[in-house]
N, C-alpha and C positions, 0 to 999 in steps of 0.2 A: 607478435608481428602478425598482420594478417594474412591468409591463406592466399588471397589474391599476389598481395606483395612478394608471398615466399614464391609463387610459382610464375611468377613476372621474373625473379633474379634467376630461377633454376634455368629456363629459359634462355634466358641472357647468357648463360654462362655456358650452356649443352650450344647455342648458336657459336658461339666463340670458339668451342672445341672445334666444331663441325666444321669450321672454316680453319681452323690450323693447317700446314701445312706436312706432320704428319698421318693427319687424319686422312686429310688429305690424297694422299699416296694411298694410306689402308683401303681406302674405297675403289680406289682405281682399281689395285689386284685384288678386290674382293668380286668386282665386277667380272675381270677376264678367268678367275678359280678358285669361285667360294671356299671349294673346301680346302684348298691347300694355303688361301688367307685366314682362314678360320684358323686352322691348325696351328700358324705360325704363329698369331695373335694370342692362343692359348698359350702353347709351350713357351713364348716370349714371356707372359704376364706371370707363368709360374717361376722363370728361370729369374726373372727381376725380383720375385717374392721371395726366391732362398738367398738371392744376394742379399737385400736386404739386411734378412737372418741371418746371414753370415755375419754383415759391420755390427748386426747387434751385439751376436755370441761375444765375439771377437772384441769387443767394448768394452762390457761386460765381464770380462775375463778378466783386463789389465786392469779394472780399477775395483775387482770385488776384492774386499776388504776381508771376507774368508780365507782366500787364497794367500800363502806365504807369498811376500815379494818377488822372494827369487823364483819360485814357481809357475808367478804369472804369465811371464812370455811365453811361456812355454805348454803353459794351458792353451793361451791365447792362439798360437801357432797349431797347434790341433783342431783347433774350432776353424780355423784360413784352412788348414789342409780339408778339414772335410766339407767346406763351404766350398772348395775350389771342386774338387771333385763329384760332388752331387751337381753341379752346374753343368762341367764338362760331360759326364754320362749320361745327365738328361740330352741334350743337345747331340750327341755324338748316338745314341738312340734312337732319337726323333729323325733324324736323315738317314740313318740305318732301314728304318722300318718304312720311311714313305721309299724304297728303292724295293722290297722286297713286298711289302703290301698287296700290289697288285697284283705279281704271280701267285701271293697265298690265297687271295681272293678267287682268284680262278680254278687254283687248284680245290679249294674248299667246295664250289659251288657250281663248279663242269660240270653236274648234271641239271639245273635250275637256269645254266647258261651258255645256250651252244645253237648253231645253229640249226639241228633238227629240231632241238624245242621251241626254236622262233618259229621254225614252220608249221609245228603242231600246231603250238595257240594259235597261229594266225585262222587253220583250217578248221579250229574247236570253234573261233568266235565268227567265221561265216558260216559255218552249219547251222547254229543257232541262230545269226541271223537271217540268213533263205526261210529254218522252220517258224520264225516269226514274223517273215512277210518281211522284213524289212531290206532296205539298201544295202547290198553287200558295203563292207568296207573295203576301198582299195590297198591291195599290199603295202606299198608305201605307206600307206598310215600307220597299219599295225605296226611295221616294221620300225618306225621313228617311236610309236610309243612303247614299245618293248625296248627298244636303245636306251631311252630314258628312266625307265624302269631300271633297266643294269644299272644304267651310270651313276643314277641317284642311290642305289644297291651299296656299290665299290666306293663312294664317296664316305658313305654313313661308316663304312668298314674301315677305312682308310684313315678315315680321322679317329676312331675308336682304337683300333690296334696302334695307330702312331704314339697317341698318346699315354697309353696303357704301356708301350715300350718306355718310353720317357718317365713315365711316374713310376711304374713300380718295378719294369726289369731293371731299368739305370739308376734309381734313387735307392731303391728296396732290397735288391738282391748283389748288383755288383760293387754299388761305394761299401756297403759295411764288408764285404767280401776282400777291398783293395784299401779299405779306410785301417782295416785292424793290424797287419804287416807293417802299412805305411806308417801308420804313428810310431808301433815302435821302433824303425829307424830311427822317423826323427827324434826322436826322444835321446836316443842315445847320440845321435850328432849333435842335439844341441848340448846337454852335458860336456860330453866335448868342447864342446866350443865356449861354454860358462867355465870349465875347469881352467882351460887355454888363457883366455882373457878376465875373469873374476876366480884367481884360487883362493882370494881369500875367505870364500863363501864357504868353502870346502876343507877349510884346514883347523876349525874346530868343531867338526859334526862328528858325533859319538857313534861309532858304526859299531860296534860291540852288540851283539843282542841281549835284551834286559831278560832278566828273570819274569816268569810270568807269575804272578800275585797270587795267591789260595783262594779260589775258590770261596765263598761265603759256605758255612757250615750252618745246616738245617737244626732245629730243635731237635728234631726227634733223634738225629746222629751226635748229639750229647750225652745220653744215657750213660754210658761208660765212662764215668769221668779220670780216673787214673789209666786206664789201658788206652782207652779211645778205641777200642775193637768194635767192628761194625759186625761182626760174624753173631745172628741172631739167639742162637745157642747158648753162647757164652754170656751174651746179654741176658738172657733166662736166669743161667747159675747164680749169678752174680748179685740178682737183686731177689733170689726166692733160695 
């Protein structure tokens, strides 16, 4: 196909996006708070990628042909429990952290932002400019472009630690922390509940523990062949 044509359709089809209706919306709130549409449009596009993950795991499970039948729901419901729960602590993180972001922000960097250091720069950058002849700048100016220094600051911060909350304190530290208790509940409810409604899965399984098998014997622990003494000594007598 030709170059021209492939970027005639791509076109076509990025216009068609852009005119959806919830494209649509994303631009509105991206307009009135980039960073908190930014944010949400990430944490949304990861939390849609572990669902995803989830119906696959989960798919996966009931019809892998490794797994004993009876087994499989039961894998399968492990892989829904922790699909469920990496979902719910990223989300439940991400609105966690944009509530406390800003006070961390501030408290991180009160001395890079405060009102006497707006007054400094302001008096560092007319000094400099009286000694190089030029037009002072009136307050107000500095003062709007130091605002926007912070805010662009707290933005960058804001979206970094939100997200960092969500991927790896919510995904990474607290699901396998609440994923490993949780399974084996259900593990045993569902047992339960397989014994309750299917006992006859259960009423010829050999619960006895088997004997475990010897060991494979090395050459060189043959020498002895009537005693089988491994005691190196004796091995000596025996054959000198």
């Amino acid at each position: 196909m030709p170059v021209n044509k492939i970027l005639s359709a791509t076109s076509h089809i990025i216009g068609k996006v852009e005119k959806s209706v919830p494209m649509q919306w994303a631009e509105k709130k991206f307009n009135v708070d980039p960073e908190k549409a930014l944010g949400l449009a990430t944490v949304t596009s990861i939390v849609v990628k572990d669902g995803v993950g989830c119906w696959k795991y989960v798919t996966q499970s009931l019809n892998n042909q490794k797994i004993p039948e009876e087994k499989r729901k039961f894998v399968a419901a492990l892989d829904l429990t922790n699909g469920i729960l990496m979902i719910a602590a990223q989300i439940a993180m991400f609105f966690a952290m944009r509530k406390y972001s800003g006070p961390i922000f501030n408290k991180l960097f009160r001395k890079s932002f405060n009102p006497d250091m707006a007054k400094n720069i302001a008096s560092a950058i007319r000094i400099k400019q009286a000694q190089a002849g030029e037009t002072l700048s009136r307050k107000l100016t500095i003062e709007k472009e130091y605002n926007k220094v912070k805010s662009d600051s707290l933005n960058v911060f804001k979206f970094v630690a939100d997200i960092a909350a969500a991927t790896i304190i919510g995904k990474r530290v607290i699901v396998p922390c609440i994923a490993t208790p949780l399974a084996a509940k259900v593990k045993v409810k569902m047992e339960e509940y397989e014994k309750k409604h299917h006992p006859e899965r259960f009423r010829n399984v050999d619960t006895t523990p088997k004997e475990q098998e010897p060991l494979p014997v090395d050459e060189g622990d043959k020498l002895d062949i009537t005693t089988h003494n491994t005691n190196l000594l004796k091995r000596y007598y025996n054959y000198h």
